[in-house]
KEZA-455005 format. One record per residue (C-alpha): residue number from 0; x, y, z. Coordinates in nm, 3 decimals, always signed. Example, Ala and Ser with C-alpha at 12.3 -4.5 7.8 and 13.67 -1.06 7.14 Angstrom:
% KEZA-455005
{0; {+1.230; -0.450; +0.780}},
{1; {+1.367; -0.106; +0.714}},
This chain:
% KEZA-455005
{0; {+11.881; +7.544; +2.476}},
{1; {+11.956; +7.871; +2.606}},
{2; {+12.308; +8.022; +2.476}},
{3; {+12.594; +8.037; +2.722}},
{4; {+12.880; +8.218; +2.757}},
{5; {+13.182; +7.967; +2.804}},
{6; {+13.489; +8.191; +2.746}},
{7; {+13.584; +8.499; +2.601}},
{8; {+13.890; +8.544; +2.388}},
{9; {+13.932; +8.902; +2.300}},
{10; {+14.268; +9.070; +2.158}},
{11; {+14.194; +9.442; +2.190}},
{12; {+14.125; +9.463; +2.567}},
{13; {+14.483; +9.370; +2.691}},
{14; {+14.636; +9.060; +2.918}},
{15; {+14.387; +8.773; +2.975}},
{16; {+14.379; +8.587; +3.315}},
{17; {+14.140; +8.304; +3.349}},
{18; {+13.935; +8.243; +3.657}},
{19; {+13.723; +8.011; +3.742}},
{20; {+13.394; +8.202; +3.628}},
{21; {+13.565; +8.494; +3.516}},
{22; {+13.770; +8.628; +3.228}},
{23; {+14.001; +8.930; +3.329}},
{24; {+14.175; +9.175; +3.149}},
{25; {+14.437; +9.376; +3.254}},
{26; {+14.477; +9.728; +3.139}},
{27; {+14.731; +9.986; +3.308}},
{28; {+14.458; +10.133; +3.523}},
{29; {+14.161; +9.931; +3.514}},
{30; {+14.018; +9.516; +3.481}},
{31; {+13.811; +9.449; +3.270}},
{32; {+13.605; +9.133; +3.426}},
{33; {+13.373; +8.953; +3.226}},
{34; {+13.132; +8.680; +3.404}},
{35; {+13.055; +8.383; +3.204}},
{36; {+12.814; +8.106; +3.266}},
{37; {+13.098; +7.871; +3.363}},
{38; {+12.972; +7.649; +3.682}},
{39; {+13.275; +7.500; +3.882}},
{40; {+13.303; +7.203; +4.159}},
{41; {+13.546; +6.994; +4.220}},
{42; {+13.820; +7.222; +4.107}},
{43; {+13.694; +7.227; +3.771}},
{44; {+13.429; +7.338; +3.526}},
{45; {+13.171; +7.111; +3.549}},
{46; {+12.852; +7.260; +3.388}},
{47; {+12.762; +7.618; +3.191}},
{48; {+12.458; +7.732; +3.334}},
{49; {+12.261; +7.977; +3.134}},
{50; {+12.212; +8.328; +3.250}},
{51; {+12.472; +8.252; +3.552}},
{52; {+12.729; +8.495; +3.453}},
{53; {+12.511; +8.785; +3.367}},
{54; {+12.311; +8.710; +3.737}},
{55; {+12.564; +8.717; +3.947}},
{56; {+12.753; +9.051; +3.728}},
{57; {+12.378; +9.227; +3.878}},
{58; {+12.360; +9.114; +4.145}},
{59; {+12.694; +9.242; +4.266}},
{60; {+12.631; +9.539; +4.051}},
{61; {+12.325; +9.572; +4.277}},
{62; {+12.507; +9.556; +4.646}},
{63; {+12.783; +9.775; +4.477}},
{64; {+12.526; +10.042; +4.516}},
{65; {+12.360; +9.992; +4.767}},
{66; {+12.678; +9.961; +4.975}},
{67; {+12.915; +10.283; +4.839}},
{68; {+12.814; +10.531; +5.089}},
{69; {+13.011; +10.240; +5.357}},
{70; {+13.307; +10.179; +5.152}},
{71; {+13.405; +10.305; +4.803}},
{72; {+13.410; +10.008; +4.531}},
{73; {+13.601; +9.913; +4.273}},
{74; {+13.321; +9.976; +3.978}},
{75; {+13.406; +10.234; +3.707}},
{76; {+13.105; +10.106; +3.479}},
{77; {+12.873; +9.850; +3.383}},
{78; {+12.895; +9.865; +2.991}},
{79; {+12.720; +9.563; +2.952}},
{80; {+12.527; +9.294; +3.139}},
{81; {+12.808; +9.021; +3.177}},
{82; {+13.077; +9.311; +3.224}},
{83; {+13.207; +9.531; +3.514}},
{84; {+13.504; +9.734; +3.438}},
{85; {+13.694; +9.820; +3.743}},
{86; {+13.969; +10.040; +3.908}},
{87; {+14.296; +9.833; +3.955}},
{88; {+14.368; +9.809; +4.293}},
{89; {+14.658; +9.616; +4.503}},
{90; {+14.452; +9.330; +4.662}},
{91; {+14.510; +9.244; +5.040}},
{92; {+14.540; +8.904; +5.115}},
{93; {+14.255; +8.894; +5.357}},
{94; {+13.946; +8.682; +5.293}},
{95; {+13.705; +8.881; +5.492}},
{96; {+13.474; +8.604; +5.583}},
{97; {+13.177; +8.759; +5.802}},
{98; {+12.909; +8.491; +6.029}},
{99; {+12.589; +8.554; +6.129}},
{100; {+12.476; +8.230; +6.217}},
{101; {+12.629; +7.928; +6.371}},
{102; {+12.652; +7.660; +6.048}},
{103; {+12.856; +7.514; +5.768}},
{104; {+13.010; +7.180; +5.677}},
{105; {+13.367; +7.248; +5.614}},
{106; {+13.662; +7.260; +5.793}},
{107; {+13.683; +7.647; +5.819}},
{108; {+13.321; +7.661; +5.893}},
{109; {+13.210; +7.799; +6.267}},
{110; {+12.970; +7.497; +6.316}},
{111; {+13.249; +7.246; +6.232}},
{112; {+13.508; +7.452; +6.478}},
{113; {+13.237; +7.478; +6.786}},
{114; {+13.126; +7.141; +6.772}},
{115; {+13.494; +7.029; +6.836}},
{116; {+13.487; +7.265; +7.095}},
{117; {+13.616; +7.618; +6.995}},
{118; {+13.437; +7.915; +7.139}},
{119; {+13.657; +8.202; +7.130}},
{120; {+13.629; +8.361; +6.764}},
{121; {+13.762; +8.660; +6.818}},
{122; {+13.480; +8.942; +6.856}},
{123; {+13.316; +8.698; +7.024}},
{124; {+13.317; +8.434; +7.309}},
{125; {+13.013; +8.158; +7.244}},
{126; {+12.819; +7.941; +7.520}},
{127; {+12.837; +7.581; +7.533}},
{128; {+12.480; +7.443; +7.439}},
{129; {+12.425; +7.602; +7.116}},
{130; {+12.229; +7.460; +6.808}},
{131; {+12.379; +7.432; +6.445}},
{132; {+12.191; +7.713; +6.234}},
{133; {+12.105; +7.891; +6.586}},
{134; {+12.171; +8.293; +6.517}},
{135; {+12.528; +8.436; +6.666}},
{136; {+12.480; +8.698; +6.926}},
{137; {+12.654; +8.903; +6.674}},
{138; {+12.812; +8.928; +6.316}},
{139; {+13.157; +8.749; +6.348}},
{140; {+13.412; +8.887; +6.182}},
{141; {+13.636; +8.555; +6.091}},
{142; {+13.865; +8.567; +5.811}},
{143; {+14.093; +8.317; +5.647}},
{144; {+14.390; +8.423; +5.432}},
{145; {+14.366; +8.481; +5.035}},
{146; {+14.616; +8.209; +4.920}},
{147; {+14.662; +8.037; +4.538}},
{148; {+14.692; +7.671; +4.750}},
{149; {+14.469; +7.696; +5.004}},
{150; {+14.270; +7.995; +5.237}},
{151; {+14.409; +7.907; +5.583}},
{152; {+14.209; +8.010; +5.891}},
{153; {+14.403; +8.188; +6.113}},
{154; {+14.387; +8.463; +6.436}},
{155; {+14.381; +8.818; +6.347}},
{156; {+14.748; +8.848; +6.576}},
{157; {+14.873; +8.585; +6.339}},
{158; {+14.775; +8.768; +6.031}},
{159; {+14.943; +9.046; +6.156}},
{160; {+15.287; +8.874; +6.264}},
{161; {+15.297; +8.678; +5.937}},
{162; {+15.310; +9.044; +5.752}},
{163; {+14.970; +8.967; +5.536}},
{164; {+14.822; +9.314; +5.693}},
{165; {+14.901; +9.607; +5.920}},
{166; {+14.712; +9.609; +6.268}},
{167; {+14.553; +9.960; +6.110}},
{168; {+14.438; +9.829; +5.776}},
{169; {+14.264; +9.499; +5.965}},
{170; {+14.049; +9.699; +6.208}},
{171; {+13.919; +9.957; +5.912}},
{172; {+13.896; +9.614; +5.740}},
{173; {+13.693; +9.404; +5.990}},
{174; {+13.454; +9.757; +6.062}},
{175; {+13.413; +9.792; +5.717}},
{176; {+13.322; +9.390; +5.674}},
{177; {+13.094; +9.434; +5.998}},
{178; {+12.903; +9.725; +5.808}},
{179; {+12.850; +9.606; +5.496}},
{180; {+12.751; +9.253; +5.684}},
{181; {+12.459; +9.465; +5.867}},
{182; {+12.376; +9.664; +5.559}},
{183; {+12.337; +9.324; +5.361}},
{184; {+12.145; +9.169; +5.621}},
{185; {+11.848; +9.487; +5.677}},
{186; {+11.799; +9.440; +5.267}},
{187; {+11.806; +9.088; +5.303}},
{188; {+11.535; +9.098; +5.521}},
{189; {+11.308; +9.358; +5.370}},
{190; {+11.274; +9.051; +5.030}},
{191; {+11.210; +8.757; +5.283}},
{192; {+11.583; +8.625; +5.297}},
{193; {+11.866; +8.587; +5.553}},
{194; {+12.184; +8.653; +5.486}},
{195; {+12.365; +8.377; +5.671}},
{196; {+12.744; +8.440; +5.586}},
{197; {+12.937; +8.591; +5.330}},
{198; {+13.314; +8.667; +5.228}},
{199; {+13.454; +8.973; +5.098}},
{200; {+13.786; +9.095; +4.902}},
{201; {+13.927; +9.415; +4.922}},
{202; {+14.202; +9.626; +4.815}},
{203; {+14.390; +9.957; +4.821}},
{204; {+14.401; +10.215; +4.593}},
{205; {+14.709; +10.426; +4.494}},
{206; {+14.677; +10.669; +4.810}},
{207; {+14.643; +10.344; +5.030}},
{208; {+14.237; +10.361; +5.054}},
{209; {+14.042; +10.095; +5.156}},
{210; {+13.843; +9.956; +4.806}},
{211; {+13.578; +9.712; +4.818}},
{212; {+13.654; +9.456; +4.495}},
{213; {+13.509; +9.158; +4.307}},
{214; {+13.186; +9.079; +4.382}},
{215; {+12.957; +9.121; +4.706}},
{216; {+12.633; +8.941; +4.825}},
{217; {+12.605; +8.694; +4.570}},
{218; {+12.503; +8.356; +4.573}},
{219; {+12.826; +8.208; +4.474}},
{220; {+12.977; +8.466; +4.780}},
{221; {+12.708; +8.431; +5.031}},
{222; {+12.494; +8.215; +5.217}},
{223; {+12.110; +8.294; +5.189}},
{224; {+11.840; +8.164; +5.367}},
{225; {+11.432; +8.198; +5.304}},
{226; {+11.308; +8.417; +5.555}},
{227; {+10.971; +8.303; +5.625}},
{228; {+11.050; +7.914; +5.688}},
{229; {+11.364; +7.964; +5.909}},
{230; {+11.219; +7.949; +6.262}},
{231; {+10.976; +7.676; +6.208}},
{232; {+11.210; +7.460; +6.060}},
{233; {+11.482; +7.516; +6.260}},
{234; {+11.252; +7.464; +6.572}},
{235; {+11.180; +7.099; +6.434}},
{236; {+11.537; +7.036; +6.356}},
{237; {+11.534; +7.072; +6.003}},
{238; {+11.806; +7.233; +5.781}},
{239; {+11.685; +7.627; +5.677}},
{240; {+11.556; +7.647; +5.331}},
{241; {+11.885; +7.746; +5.100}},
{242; {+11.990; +7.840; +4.778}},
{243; {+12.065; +7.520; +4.633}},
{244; {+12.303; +7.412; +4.395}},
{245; {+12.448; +7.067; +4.541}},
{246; {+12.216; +6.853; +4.340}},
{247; {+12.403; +6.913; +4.013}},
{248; {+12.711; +6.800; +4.216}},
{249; {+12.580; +6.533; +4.362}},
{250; {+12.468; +6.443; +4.032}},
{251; {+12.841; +6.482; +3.884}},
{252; {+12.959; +6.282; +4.186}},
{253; {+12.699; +5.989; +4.143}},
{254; {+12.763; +5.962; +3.756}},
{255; {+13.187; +5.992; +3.760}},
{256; {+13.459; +6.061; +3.997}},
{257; {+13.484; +6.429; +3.905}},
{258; {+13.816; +6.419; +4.039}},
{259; {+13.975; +6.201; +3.874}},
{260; {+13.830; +6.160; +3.526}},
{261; {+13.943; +6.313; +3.246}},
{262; {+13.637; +6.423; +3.077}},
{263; {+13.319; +6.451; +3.264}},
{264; {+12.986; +6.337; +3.146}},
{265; {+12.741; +6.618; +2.984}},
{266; {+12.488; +6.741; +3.265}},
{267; {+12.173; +6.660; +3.245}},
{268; {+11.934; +6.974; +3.028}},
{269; {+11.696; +6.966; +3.291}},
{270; {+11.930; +7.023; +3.580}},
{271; {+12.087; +7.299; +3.421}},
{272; {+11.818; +7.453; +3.349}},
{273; {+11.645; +7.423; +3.688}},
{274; {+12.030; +7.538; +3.821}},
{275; {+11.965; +7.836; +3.566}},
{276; {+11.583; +7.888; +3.702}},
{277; {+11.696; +7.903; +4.047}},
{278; {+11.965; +8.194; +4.010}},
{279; {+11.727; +8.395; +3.819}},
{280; {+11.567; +8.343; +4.115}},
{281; {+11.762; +8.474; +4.349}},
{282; {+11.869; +8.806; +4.161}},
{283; {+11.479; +8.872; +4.113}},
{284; {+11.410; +8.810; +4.501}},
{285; {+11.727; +9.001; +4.635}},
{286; {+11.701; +9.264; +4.429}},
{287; {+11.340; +9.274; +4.361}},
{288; {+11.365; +9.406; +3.968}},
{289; {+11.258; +9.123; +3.667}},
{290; {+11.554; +8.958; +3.552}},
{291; {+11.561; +9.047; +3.111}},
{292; {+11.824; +8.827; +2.975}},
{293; {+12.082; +9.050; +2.754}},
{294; {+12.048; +9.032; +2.427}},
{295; {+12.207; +8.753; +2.225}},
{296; {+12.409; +8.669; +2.066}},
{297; {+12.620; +8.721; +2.379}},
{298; {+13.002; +8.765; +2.192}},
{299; {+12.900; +9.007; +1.936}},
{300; {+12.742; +9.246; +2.196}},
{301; {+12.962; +9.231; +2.498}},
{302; {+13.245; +9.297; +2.178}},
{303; {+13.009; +9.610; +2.084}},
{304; {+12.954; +9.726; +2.444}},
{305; {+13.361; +9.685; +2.503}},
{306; {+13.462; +9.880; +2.199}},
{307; {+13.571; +10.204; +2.384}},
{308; {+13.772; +9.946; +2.637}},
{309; {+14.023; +9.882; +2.379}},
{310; {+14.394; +9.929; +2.414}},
């Protein structure tokens, strides 16, 4: 097997906060965030998938610069493949979730909310008669709030009455959400995908700038469909062909009751490593460059490449 990166335990690099697939630490004026090959469901880890954490660090180390002449980001340098050290910002409690198609499952999603008969979603007013994966006339700009409980879906007004955001800082927020949305999109496109939906996190610098954080256009943060396969099967009624990383779930669900048990079974070799195959994947087709695994062992040289880091 493949080595993974579980966790990182470092003493030199300040304050450790856990998060689901990343370990952060805090310094004065910068994170230091470290993507490891954790895989979570369920509200838990259930799997370490090789290669995960060091895809999706790329990938969003990709749309980081492809995107900076539309908003400036939060990147200060890539020392090593699992690692992005970035500027400490104050984070506004927006989720800025952006829809370009009409789809989803859950209760937030814009398929779930029209088929019980919402049409108004803000920037824009939909027909009755539509189909579930059909293309929005537009991007939709539909955020949820950025809570530790739960993201709630609510209005922009209400976002602004509750205090979460000034009326100012939500309009540069949903323009700059619409941009990047279009910008993802066109590149999308030009390496046979769709992106469907995505969600991103920002924050403000010290002079109250808008700062693009965390991660963008990944397939953990985004919804990606194969380009060349979406009209046909749509036109026959068929779901588009996805990303897909519900069958080690649904193997986890089949085999346990992942919430409730106290130690989950081992996943099977074969499904991680297919889980594995599939995100190098996706880095290779969205950003079109070969994927070269970093070198291993993985502690020893993300502690080399964070040397200068140290506080």
């Amino acid at each position: 097997m493949t080595e993974v990166l579980k966790e990182t335990n470092f003493t030199t690099l300040g304050e450790k906060k856990r998060g689901k697939v990343r370990d952060i630490y805090i310094q004065p004026e910068r994170l230091i965030l470290i993507t490891t090959d954790r895989h979570s469901s369920f509200d838990r880890i259930i799997a370490h998938i090789p290669h995960k954490g060091q895809v999706l660090n790329q990938i969003s180390a990709f749309w980081f610069e492809q995107t900076k002449d539309i908003v400036p980001n939060h990147v200060l340098a890539i020392p090593d493949p699992n690692v992005t050290v970035g500027k400490k910002c104050t984070m506004v409690p927006v989720e800025a979730v952006v829809r370009g198609y009409l789809t989803g499952v859950t209760d937030t999603a814009i398929w779930t909310r029209y088929e019980k008969g919402k049409r108004d979603f803000g920037n824009v007013v939909l027909p009755d008669g539509m189909k579930k994966n059909q293309k929005l006339p537009h991007p939709v700009f539909d955020p949820t709030t950025k809570e530790d409980a739960h993201d709630r879906a609510i209005s922009l007004k209400e976002m602004i009455s509750e205090g979460l955001v000034t009326a100012e800082l939500l309009e540069q927020i949903e323009k700059t959400a619409l941009a990047l949305f279009t910008r993802g999109q066109e590149i999308a496109k030009a390496h046979g995908l769709i992106l469907v939906d995505t969600k991103y996190e920002f924050g403000t610098d010290e002079n109250g700038r808008l700062i693009l954080i965390d991660e963008i256009h990944t397939p953990d943060s985004s919804r990606f469909w194969q380009a060349d396969s979406y009209e046909e099967r749509v036109s026959k009624g068929e779901e588009p062909q996805y990303f897909d990383k519900e069958f080690l779930r649904l193997w986890f669900r089949d085999n346990c009751d992942p919430y409730k048990d106290a130690t989950l079974p081992e996943a099977p070799e074969e499904l991680v490593e297919e889980l594995s195959r599939r995100y190098i994947q996706m880095y290779e087709q969205i950003t079109g460059k070969k994927f070269l695994p970093g070198e291993t062992p993985v502690l020893p040289r993300i502690e080399k490449n964070l040397k200068e880091y140290a506080i």
